[in-house]
C-alpha positions in Angstrom: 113.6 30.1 -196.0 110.1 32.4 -195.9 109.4 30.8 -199.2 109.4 27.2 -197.9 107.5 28.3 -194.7 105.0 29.2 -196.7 104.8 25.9 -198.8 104.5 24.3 -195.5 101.9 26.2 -194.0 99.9 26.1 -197.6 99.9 22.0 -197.4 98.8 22.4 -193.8 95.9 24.1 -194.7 95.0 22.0 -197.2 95.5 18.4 -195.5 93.3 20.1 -192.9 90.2 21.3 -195.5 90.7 17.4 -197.1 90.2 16.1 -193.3 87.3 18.4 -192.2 85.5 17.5 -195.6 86.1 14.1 -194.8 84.9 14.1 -191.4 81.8 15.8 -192.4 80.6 12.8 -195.0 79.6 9.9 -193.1 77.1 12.5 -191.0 75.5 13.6 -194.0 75.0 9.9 -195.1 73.2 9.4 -191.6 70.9 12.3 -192.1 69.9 11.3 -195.6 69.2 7.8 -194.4 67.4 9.1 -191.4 65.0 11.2 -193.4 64.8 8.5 -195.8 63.4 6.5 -193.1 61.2 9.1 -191.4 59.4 10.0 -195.3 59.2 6.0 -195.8 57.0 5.1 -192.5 55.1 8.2 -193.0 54.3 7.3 -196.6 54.4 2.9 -195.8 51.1 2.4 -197.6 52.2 3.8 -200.8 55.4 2.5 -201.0 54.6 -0.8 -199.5 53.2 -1.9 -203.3 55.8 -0.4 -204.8 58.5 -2.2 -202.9 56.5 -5.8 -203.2 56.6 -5.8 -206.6 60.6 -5.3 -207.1 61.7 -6.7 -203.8 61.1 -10.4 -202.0 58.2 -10.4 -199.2 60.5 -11.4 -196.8 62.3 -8.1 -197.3 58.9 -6.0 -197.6 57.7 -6.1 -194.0 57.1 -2.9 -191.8 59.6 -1.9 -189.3 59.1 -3.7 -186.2 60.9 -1.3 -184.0 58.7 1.5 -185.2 55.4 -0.1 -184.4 53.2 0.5 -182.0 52.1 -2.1 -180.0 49.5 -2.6 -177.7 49.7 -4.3 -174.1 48.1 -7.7 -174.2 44.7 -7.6 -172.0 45.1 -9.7 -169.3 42.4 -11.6 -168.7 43.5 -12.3 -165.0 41.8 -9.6 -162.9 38.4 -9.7 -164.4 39.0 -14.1 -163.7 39.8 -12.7 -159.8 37.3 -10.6 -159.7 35.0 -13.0 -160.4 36.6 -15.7 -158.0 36.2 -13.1 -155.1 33.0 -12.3 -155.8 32.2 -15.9 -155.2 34.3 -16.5 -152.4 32.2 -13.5 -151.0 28.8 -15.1 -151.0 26.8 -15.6 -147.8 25.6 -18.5 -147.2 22.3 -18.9 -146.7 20.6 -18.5 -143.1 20.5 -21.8 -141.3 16.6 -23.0 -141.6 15.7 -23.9 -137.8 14.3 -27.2 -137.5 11.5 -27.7 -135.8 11.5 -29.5 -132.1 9.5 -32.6 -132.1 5.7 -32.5 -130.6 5.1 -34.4 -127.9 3.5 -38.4 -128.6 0.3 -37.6 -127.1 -1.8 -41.0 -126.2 -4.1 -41.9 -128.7 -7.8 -41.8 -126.8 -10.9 -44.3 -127.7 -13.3 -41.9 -130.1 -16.8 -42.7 -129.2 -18.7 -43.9 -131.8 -21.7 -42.5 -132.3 -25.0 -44.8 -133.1 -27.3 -43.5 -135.7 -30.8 -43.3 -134.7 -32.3 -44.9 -138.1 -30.4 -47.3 -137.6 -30.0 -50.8 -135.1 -26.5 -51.6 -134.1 -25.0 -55.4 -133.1 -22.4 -55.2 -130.5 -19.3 -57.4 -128.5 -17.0 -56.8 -126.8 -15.3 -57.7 -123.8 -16.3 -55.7 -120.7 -15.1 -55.0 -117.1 -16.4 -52.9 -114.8 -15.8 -49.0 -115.0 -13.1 -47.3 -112.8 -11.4 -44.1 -112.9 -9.5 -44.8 -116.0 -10.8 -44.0 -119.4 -14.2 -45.8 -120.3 -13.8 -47.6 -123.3 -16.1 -51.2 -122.8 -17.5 -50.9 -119.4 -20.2 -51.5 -116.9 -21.1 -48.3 -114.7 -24.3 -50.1 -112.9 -27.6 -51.8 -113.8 -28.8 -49.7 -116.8 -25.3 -48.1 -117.5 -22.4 -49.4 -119.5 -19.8 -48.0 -122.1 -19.6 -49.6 -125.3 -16.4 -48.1 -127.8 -16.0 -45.2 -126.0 -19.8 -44.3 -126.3 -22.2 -43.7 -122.8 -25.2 -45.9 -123.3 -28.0 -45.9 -120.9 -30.9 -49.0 -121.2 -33.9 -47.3 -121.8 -36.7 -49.2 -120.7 -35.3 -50.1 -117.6 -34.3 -47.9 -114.1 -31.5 -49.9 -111.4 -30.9 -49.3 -108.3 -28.5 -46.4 -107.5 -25.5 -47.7 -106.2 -23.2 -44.1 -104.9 -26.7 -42.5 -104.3 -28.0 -45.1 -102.7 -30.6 -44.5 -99.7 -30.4 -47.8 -98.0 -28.0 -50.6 -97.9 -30.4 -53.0 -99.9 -30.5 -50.4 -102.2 -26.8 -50.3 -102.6 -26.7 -54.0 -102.6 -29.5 -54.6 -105.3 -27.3 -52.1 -106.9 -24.0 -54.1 -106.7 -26.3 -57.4 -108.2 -27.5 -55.3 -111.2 -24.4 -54.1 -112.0 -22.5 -58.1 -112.0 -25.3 -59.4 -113.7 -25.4 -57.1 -116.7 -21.9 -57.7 -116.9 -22.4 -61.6 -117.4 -25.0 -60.8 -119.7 -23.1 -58.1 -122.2 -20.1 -60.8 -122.0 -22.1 -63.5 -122.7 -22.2 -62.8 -127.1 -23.6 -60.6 -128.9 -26.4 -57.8 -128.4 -28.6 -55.1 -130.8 -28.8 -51.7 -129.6 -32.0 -49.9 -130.8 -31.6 -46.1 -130.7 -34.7 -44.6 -128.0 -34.1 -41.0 -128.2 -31.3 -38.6 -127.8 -28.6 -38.6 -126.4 -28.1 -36.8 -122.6 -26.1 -36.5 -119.7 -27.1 -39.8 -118.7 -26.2 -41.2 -122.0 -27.4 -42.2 -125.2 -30.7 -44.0 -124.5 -31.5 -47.4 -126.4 -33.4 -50.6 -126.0 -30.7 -53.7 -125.6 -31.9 -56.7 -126.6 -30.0 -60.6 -127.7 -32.2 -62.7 -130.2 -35.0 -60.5 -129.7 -35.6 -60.1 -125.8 -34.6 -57.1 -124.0 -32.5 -57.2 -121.5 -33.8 -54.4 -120.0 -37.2 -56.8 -119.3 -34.8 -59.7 -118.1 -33.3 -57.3 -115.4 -36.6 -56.5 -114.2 -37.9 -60.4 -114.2 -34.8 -60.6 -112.1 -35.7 -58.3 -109.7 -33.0 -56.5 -110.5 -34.4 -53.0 -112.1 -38.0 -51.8 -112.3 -39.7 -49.9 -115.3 -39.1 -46.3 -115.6 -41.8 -44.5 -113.5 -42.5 -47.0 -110.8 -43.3 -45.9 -107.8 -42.1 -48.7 -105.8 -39.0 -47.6 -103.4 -35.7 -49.9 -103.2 -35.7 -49.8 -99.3 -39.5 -50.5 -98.5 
């Protein structure tokens, strides 16, 4: 009886030692391939030739799993950046426009007669008001011509708001009427006699070579210049 106790506890031992060697195997096949692994990466570019010229290419390739890869760059934020930078220009400041000038009437400009040099004139005249004086007749030795004061030199008319008398103011009234006819009547020369003044730019007015300054006084209708002779005698 102790003898086959023995025997049984003998064969016990023994089926355990053949399990717990077993057991311990496939671990130690893990380890070796594990460290088989580890020296392989560490050592890839010199056992990569070795291995492509005994194996496929297919089957020489480096461990995906074990690389190290690198995020992507995405190009998207430096794209939005850009985008809100535009989106975040100002416009430019609103230019203000100019409001428009008033039309001002164009006026006559005179024109002024050289003094070297004889002028013909026409036009149609009227007699002078308190509008603007373009071609009009102010009185017996006055008239406007374009704008321009022209005063007959080599004549003197009777004074028509000044006057002193009534035939003075009357005499006035004829001289003024008929140097209207006679300026409307055609054409006339205009001989600069000086300079110009306050009473106007003084010429000799003459039609086919007559003044008609001289026909005014023939007329009885203006004197020379220094007479003596008074309107109301």
């Amino acid at each position: 009886m102790a003898k086959t106790a023995t025997r049984r506890r003998k064969s016990s031992a023994r089926s355990k030692g053949r399990g717990g060697g077993g057991s311990a195997l496939p671990w130690a096949v893990v380890g070796v391939i594990a460290v088989g692994s580890i020296a392989t990466y560490d050592n890839w570019k010199s056992v990569k030739p070795m291995l492509a010229a005994h194996a496929p290419a297919s089957i020489v390739s480096r461990p995906v799993s074990n690389a190290r890869s690198e995020p992507a760059s995405d190009p998207s934020p430096r794209q939005t950046a850009s985008i809100t930078t535009a989106t975040r220009m100002v416009p430019p400041a609103a230019v203000p426009i100019p409001a428009k000038a008033p039309v001002v009437p164009e006026k006559a400009i005179p024109v002024s007669i050289s003094p070297a040099q004889a002028q013909t004139g026409r036009a149609a005249f009227g007699y002078c008001g308190q509008g603007e004086h373009i071609n009009c007749v102010a009185d017996g030795s006055t008239f406007w011509y374009k704008g321009e004061k022209v005063a007959i030199a080599d004549v003197v008319s009777p004074a028509i708001e000044t006057a002193r008398c009534d035939n003075e103011k009357r005499l006035g009234f004829a001289a003024k009427l008929r140097l209207l006819n006679i300026l409307n009547s055609g054409s006339f020369s205009m001989n600069p006699a000086g300079q110009p003044g306050k009473a106007g730019a003084p010429h000799v007015v003459s039609r086919e070579g007559r003044s008609i300054g001289v026909q005014m006084i023939n007329e009885g209708l203006a004197r020379k210049p220094g007479a003596s002779n008074s309107w109301c005698a």
